[in-house]
C-alpha positions in Angstrom: 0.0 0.0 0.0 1.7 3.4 -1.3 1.3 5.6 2.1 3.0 8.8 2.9 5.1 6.4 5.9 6.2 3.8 3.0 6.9 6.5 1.0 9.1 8.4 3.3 11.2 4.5 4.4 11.8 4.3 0.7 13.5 7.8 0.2 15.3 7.0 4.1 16.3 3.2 3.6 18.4 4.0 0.2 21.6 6.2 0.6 21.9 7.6 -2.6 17.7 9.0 -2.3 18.7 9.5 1.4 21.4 12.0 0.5 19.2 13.9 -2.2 16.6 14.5 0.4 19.7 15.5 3.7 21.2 17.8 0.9 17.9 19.4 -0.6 16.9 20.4 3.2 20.2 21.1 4.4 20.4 23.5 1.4 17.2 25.1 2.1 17.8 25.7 5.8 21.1 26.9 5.6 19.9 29.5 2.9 17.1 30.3 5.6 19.7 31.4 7.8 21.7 33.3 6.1 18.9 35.7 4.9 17.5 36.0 8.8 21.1 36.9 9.9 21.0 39.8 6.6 17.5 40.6 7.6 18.7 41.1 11.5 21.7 43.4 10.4 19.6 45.3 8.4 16.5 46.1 10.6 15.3 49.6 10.9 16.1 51.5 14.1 12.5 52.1 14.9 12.3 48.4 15.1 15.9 47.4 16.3 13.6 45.1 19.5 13.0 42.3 17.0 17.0 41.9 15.8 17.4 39.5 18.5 14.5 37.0 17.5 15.3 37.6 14.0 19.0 36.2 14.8 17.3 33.3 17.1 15.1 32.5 13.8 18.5 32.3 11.9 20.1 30.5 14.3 17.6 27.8 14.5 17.7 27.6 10.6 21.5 27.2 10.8 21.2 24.6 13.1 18.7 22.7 10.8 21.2 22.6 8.3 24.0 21.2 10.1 21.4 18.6 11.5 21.2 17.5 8.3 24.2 17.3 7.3 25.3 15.4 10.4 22.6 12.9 9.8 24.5 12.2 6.2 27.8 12.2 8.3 26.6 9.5 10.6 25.7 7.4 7.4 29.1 7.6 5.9 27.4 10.2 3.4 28.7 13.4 1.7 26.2 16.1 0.5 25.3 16.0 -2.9 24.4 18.8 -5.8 20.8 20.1 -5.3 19.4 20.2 -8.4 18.0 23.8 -9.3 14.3 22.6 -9.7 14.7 21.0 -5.9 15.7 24.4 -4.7 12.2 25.6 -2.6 14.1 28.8 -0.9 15.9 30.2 -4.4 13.0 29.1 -6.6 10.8 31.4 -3.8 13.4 34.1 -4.3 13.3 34.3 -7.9 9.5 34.4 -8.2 9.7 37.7 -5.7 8.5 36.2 -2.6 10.2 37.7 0.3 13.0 40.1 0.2 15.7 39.8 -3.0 18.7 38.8 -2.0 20.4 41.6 -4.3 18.7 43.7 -1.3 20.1 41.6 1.6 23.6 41.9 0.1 23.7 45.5 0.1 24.4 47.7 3.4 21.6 49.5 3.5 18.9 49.5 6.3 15.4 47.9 5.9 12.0 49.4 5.7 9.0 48.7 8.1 7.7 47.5 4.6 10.3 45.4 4.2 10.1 43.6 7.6 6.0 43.3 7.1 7.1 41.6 4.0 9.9 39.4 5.4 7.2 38.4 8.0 4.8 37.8 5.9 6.8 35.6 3.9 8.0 33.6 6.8 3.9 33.2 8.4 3.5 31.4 5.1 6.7 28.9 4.5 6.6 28.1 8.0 3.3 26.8 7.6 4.8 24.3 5.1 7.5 23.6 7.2 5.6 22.9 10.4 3.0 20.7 8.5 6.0 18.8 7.1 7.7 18.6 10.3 4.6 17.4 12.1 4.0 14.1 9.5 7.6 13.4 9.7 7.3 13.8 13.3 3.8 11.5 12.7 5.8 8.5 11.7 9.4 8.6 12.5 9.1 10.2 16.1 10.7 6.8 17.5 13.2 6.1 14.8 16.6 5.7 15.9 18.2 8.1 13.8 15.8 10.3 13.0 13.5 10.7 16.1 15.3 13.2 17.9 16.3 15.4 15.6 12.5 15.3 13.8 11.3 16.2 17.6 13.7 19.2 17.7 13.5 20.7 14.0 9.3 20.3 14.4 9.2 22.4 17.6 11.3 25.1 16.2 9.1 25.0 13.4 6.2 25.8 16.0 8.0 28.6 17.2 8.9 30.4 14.3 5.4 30.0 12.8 3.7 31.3 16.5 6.2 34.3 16.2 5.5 34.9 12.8 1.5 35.2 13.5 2.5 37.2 17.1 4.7 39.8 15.1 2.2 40.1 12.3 -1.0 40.9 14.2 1.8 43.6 16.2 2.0 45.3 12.8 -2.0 45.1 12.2 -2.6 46.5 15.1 0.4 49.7 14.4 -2.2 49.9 11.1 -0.1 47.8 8.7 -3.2 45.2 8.1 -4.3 45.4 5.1 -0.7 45.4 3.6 -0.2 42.5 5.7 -3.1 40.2 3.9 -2.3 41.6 0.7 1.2 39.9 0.8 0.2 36.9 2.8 -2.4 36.3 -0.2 0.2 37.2 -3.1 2.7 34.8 -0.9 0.8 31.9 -0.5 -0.5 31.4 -3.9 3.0 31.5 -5.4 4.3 29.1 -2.5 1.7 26.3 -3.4 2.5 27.0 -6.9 6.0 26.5 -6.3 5.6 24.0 -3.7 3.8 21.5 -5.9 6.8 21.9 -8.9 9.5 21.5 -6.2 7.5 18.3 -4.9 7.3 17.3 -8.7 10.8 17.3 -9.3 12.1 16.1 -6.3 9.9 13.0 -6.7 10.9 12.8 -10.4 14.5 12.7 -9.2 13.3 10.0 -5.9 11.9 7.8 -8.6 15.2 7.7 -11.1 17.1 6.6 -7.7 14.6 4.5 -6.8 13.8 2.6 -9.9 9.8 3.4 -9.0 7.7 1.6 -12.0 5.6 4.1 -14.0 2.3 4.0 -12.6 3.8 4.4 -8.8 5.4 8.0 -10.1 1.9 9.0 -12.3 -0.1 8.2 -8.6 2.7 10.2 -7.1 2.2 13.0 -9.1 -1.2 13.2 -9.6 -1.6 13.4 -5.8 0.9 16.3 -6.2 -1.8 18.2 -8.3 -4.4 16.6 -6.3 -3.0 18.7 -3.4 -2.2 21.9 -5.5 -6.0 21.8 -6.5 -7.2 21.6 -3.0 -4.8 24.5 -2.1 -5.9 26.5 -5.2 -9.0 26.1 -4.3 -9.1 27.5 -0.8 -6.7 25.5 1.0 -4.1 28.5 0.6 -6.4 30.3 3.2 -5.2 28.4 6.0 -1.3 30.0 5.1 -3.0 33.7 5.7 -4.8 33.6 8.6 -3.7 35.4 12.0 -4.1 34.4 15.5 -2.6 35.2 18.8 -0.4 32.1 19.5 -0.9 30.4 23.1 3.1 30.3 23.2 4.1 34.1 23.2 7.3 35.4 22.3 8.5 31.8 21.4 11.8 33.4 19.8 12.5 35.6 23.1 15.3 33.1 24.0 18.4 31.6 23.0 18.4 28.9 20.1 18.5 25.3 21.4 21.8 22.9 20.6 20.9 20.3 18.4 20.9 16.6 19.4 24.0 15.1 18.9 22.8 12.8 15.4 26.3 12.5 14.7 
């Protein structure tokens, strides 16, 4: 039976497909961090109080990456290439979601406008990540390998998402709100567009590793499209919403060390 658990032991129990997959997200977080650590540099002075959490949100990005990448280490596995198409975080940056990195690079300070958008940006791929995180977490909670270090990444997740939604609603309330749904809208429905190509290719490449016959990879990807039609649909609506989060300030302390996978 082709479940999203037998799915994931495939991609895990084979060390070429297991690489692929430590390398695409190793990639993606350690790109995450590096634009919350420009993003914190770069903060206006009139809202120099969130620098610090912006630096925690890096820092717990940073420490995804090497997670991975220690989990590949413990296998007797080097990273590999991540194929552009795979690339979730640059494909998002070349579509214009979020702030351009040809802006991060340069020395100059941020707008309030650019932090609503950064923000925004954030309340929307975290809500990827943290449903991600959470099936992961689902099935592979106990696994020897994996189990701690799903545990950890998932409840960062949680936190950045809550301190996403608790910074946003800030803003709303300062009078920002109704640039603050405009961009969580225009966000979203480029992420699930983007999300559902990324999730194409990356099971394109999973099935060449894998040897998958035909008619597994067409159900695979017409689930793909089954989801990007639910999200199209409404779905997206869940990645726009605000809500006060019952953990407050959940970035207001120092970043946790990451299990020791390796």
């Amino acid at each position: 039976m082709l479940s999203a658990k037998s799915l994931f032991q495939e991609i895990l129990d084979n060390d070429e497909s297991f690489a692929l997959f430590c390398s695409i997200a190793a990639s993606g977080e350690s790109q995450g961090g590096w634009e919350n650590a420009r993003i914190a540099a770069l903060v206006p002075e009139s809202q120099r109080e969130l620098a610090p959490k912006i630096i925690r949100h890096g820092a717990d990005e940073d420490k995804h990456g090497r997670i991975f990448n220690a989990l590949l280490k413990k296998r007797g596995l080097r990273p590999v290439p991540v194929p552009p198409e795979t690339d979730y975080t640059m494909l998002l940056e070349k579509h214009g979601i979020g702030l351009a990195h040809d802006q991060l690079k340069r020395d100059e300070p941020l707008t309030v406008q650019d932090i609503v958008t950064y923000l925004a940006h954030s309340r929307v791929t975290e809500q990827r990540a943290s449903e991600q995180m959470e099936l992961l977490r689902k099935h592979f909670t106990d696994h020897p390998d994996l189990g701690r270090a799903v545990r950890m990444i998932s409840n960062d997740e949680d936190n950045h998402l809550a301190y996403c939604h608790e910074e946003l609603l800030r803003f709303a309330y300062a009078g920002h709100g109704r640039t603050i749904q405009r961009t969580l809208r225009e966000c979203a429905l480029a992420e699930i567009r983007i999300y559902r190509d990324v999730s194409l290719a990356v099971m394109a490449h999973m099935g060449r590793i894998l040897g998958w016959p035909k008619p597994k990879a067409a159900v695979l990807a017409a689930g793909i499209h089954a989801v990007y039609a639910y999200e199209r649909a409404g779905g997206w609506r869940r990645m726009v919403s605000l809500r006060m989060p019952e953990h407050r300030n959940a970035l207001g302390g120092p970043a946790t060390p990451e299990p020791e996978v390796a």
